[in-house]
N, C-alpha and C positions, 0 to 999 in steps of 0.2 A: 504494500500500500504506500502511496506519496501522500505525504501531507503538508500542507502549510498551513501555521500556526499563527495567523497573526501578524502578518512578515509588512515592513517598509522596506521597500527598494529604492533611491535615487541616483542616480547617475549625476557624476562630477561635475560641477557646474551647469547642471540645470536648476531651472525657477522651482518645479515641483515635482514632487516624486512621481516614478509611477506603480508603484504601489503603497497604501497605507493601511494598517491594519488589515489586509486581506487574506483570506482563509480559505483553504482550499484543500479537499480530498477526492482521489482517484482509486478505484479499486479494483483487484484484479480483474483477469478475465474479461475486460471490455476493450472497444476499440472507440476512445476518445476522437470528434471533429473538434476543435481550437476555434473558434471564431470571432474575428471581430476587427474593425477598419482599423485601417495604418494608427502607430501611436499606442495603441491599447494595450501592449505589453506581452501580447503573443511569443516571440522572438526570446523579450527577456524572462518569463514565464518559464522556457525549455533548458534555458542556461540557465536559472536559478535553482532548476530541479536537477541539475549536471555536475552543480558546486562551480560551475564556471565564473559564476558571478555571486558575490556574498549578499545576503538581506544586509539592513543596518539595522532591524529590528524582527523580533519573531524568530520562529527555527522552520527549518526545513529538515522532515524526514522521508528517509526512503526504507523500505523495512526496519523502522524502528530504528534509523543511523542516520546523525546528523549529516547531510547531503555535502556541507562546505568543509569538510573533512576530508574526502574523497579518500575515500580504505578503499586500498586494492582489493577488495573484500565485495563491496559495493559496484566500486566500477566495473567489476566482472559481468555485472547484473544491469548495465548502464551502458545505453547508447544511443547518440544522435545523430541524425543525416541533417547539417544543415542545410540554409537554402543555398549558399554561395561557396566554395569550397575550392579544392585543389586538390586534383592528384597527383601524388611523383609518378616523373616520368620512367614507368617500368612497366614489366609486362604483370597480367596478374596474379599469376605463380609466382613472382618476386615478391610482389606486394601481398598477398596471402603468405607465405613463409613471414614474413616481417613482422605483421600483426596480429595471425592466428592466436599466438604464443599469452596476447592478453586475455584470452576469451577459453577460457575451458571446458565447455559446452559447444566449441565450435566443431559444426556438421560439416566436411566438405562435399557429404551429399547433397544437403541443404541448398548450398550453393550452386555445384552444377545445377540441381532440379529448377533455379528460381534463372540462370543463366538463360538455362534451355526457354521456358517460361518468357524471359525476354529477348529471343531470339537473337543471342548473342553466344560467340564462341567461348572455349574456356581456357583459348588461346588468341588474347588479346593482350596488344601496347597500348597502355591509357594513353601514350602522345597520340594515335594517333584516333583517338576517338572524339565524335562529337558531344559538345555540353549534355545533352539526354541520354547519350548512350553510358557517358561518364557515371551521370546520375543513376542511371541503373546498375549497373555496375556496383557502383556503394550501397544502394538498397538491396540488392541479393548480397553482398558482404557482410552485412548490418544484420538481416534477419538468419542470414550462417552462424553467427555469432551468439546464436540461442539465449541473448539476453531476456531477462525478464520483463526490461521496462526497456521499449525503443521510442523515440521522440523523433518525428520527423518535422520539419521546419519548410511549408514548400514543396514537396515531394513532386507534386504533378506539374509545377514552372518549366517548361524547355522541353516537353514530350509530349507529340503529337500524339492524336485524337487514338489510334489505334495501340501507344504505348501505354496510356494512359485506362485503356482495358485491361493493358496486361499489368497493370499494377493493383488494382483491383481486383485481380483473379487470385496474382501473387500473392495479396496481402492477406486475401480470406484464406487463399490456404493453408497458409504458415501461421494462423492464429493458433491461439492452443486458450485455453481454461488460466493457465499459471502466466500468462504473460499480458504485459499493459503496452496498449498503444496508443499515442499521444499525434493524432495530425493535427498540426496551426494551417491552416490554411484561410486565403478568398478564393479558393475555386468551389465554392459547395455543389455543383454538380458534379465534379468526380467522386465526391467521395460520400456524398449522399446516400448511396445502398451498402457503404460499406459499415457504417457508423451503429454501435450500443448506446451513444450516448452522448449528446450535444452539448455542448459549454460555449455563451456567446459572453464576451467579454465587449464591456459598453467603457464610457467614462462621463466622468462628470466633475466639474473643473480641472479637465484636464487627467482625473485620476483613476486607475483604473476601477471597475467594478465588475460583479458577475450577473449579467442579465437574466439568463437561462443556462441551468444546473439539472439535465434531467437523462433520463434515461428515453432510446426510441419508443419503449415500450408504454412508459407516463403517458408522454404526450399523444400517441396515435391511442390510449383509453381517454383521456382527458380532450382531447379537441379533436374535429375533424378537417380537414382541407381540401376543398371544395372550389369547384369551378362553376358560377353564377351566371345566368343569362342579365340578371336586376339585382340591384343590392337588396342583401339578406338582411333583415330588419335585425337578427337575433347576433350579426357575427361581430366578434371581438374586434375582428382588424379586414379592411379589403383594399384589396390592390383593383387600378383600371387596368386591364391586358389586351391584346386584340383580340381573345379570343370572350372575352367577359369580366366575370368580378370573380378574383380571385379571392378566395374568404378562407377565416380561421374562423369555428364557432363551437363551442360548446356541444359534446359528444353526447348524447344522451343511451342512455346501456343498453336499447335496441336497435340505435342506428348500427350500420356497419361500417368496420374500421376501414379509416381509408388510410393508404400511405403519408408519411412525412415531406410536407412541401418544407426542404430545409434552406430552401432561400426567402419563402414567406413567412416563413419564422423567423429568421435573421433580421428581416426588414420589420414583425415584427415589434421584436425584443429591441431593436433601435430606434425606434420610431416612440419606446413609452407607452404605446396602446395595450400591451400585455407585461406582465413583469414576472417571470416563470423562477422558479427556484424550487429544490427540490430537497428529497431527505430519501437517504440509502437503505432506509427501513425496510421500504415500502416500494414496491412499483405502483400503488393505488394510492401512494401520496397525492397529496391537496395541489393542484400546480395552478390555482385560478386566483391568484394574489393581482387583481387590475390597477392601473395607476391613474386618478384623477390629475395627471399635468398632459396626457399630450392632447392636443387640437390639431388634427389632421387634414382642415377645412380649406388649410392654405398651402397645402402641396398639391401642384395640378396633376400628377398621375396617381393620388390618392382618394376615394372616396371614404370619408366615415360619417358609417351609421351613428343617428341619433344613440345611441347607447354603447357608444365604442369604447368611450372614454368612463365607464361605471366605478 
């Protein structure tokens, strides 16, 4: 389990932090989306859970071990693909001998399997590969490495449409029950079907906070997402589309569930129309905590209903 306790982060000579008293838990066995617009602490968020970067306040744990410690202990169980990177120039037999040696769970099954997966040799020079193919390349390394907790930063930037399936396929299949995965991302279409459990991260003066805390499972019992020929008198939140009114509204226990619109939740949860937060108790947690501040009267691709704002 990861948790933050309470944690302020600022970085050197900025005006405000970005984070203060913020608190945060991940639990096994699920596949984390990261959400939330440039700023919001995503990025620093991954590095904070890496020990890469210290809180100034609060602790950071990862099985019950202070994270900014970093015990070879831990890091064995720790790993991230950021978004920007570099590989040495070698082939990846060199670079697997080099780095295996941290990782004691490392499968070089794993790795061919996820190579083959993205149609890539197992006889490759990172010089002479392109940024996506680079990137792949680290993400089959990464989940070889049978860490418990992988954090990726970005993963789907620089891979076209068809690689971007095969990550997807990869990801779900190298899940297991003992392991946590952390995507930050703005693409929520790729990674939309892959996802247990959304975390949209907002701010407010500048600082970060957690908008939505819930599992796929809450929110598709708790709301449904729906496509409107007229606005729904009854929905929380509605978007103008070309194709209609796109709605979140309140799930009632004989409608039938419908899938997670996770970009109209996103725009939800930022927009203030809904304010989701959840508790690990339960999948039947309460998630219908509304915000009387947003007015959504004055964005022209938004319609809201007289009762959006309750």
């Amino acid at each position: 389990m990861i948790q933050l306790q309470n944690i302020s982060f600022q970085y050197a000579g900025a005006d405000v932090p970005v984070f203060k008293q913020f608190s945060l838990s991940l639990q096994p066995g699920r596949i984390y989306g990261l959400l939330g617009p440039n700023g919001s602490g995503k990025s620093t968020l991954l590095y904070i859970v890496m020990g890469l970067l210290h809180v100034q306040e609060g602790r950071v744990e990862v099985d019950g071990r202070d994270a900014s410690r970093r015990e070879r202990r831990l890091l064995q169980e720790l790993y991230i693909v950021p978004e920007e990177f570099e590989l040495p120039a070698m082939t990846l037999t060199e670079y697997v001998d080099t780095y295996r040696p941290f990782y004691p769970h490392f499968s070089p099954e794993v790795l061919h399997q996820c190579l083959k997966e993205f149609d890539l040799p197992a006889s490759v020079h990172t010089s002479r590969l392109s940024m996506g193919q680079k990137k792949k390349v680290l993400m089959a390394f990464a989940l070889a490495c049978g860490t418990r907790y992988l954090l990726m930063d970005e993963p789907t930037n620089g891979l076209d449409i068809a690689s971007k399936k095969q990550f997807r396929r990869v990801i779900a299949s190298h899940m297991t029950d003992e392991r946590t995965i952390v995507i930050a991302t703005h693409q929520v279409h790729d990674v939309e079907q892959l996802l247990d459990h959304v975390l949209v991260l907002g701010t407010r003066d500048n600082i970060s906070e957690v908008l939505c805390d819930a599992t796929v499972s809450q929110l598709t019992q708790q709301y449904a997402f729906t496509l409107a020929s007229a606005p729904v008198e009854e929905a929380l939140y509605t978007e103008r589309t070309a194709q209609g009114y796109a709605c979140i509204t309140p799930r009632r226990p004989d409608d039938e569930e419908t899938p997670l619109s996770l970009e109209l939740l996103y725009n939800a949860a930022q927009s203030a129309a809904i304010k989701l937060a959840s508790s690990d108790e339960s999948d039947q947690s309460d998630l219908s905590d509304l915000s009387d501040e947003s007015d959504l009267s004055d964005q022209p691709d938004t319609f809201s209903p007289t009762n959006a704002n309750k």
